[in-house]
N, C-alpha and C positions, 0 to 999 in steps of 0.2 A: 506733217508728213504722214500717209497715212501707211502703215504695216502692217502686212503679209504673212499669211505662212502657207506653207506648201502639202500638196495630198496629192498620191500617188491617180493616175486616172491613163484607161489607156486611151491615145486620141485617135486607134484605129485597130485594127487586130497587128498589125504589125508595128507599131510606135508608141514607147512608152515615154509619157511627159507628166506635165505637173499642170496642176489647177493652180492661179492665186487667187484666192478671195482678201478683198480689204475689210476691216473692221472698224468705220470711220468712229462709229459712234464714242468705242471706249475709247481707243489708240494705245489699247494694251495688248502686249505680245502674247498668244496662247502660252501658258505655262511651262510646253515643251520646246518653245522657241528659240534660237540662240538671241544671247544679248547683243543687242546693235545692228546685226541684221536682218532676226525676225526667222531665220531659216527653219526647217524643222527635219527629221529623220524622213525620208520617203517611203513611203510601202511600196513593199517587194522589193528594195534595191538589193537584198542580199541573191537574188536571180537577175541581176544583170549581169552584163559579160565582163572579164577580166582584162583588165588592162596591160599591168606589170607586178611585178612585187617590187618590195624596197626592204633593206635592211639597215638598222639604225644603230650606230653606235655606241658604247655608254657614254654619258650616263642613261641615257634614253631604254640601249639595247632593246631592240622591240622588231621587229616580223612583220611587213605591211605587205597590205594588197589592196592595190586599186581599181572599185568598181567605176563601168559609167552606164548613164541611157542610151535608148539607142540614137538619140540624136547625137549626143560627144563621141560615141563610137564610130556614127559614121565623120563626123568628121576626122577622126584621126585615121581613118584608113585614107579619105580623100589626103591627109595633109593638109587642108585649109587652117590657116590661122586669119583671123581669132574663131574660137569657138561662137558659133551662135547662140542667142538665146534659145533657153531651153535646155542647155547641155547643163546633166549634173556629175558630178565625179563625188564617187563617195571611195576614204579610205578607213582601212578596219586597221585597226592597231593591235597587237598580242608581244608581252613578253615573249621573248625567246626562252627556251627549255631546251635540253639536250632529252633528245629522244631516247625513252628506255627500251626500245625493241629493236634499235638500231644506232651505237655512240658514236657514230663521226656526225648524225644528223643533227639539225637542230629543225623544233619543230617551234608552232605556234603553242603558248603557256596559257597565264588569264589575259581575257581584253583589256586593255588598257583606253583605248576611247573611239571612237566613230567617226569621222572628220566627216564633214559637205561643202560642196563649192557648187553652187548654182550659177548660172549665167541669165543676167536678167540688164539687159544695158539700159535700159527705163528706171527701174529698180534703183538700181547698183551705182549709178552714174559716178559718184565721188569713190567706190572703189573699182573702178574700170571694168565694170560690168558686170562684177563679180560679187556674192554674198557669200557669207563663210557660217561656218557651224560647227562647234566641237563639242562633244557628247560624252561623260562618263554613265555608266548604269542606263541608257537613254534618258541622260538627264544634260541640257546644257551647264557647259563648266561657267565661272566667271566672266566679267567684262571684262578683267585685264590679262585673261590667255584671251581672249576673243579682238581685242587689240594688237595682240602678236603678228597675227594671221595676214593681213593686208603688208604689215612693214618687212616680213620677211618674203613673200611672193614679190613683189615691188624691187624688193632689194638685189633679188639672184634670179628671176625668172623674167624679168619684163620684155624680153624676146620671144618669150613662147606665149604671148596671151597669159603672163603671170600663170600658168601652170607646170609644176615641178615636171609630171609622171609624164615619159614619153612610151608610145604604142612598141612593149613586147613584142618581136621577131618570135 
């Protein structure tokens, strides 16, 4: 099999997408790559547009926001599911913090990790389209949180094209 990693490129003045290039020769994953799928952080995804926030429970307690390209953007305004290839969804994770300039708020603390979900149905095939990525420091974590990923989207999501975050009102 040969693996991927991804680099921000724009495919037009109005479309931001992904390059893949393969690396047949080694069939080693760039060092910043997630384990198992090969994914990597995309440039500029912190200027894409917002999706939703999410807030997470403890033990987790944590603060998220969901970015996407403009390809998963427009699809969630159409409402098409599945997502096409191409669509990336990145989520930003941060401890929660009670805000010192204002106490009923809570704000975003330190990051806690970066999440990606690329749509690649070539790719992806045995996880339905989909590659996953999760990041602490811009670094991928282990292969056994990188395991996680597919059996919980699988488990609660398999109606929406296995994606959690629905398009903010």
């Amino acid at each position: 099999m040969k693996v991927a990693h991804l680099a921000g490129f724009a495919l037009s003045s109005a479309v931001l997408g992904v390059v893949i290039s393969y690396s047949a020769a080694t069939e080693t994953l760039p060092e910043n790559a997630s384990p198992i799928y090969g994914v990597t952080i995309p440039e500029g995804y912190r200027d894409w547009k917002f999706i939703a926030p999410a807030q997470e429970a403890p033990p987790l307690d944590e603060l998220r926001a969901v970015l996407a390209n403009d390809i998963a953007i427009d699809a969630y305004k159409k409402g098409s599911l599945p997502f096409p290839d191409g669509s990336i969804l990145v989520k930003l994770a941060y401890k929660r913090k009670q805000s010192t300039e204002f106490s009923p708020a809570t704000v975003p603390g330190a990051a806690t990790t970066v999440q990606v979900m690329v749509k690649d149905s070539k790719k992806y095939p045995d996880s339905h389209g989909w590659g996953f990525g999760r990041f602490v420091n811009g670094k991928p974590v282990d292969v056994a949180q990188h395991e996680t990923c597919l059996a919980c989207h699988v488990n609660n999501v398999k109606d929406h094209d296995y994606v959690f975050t629905r398009y903010a009102p």
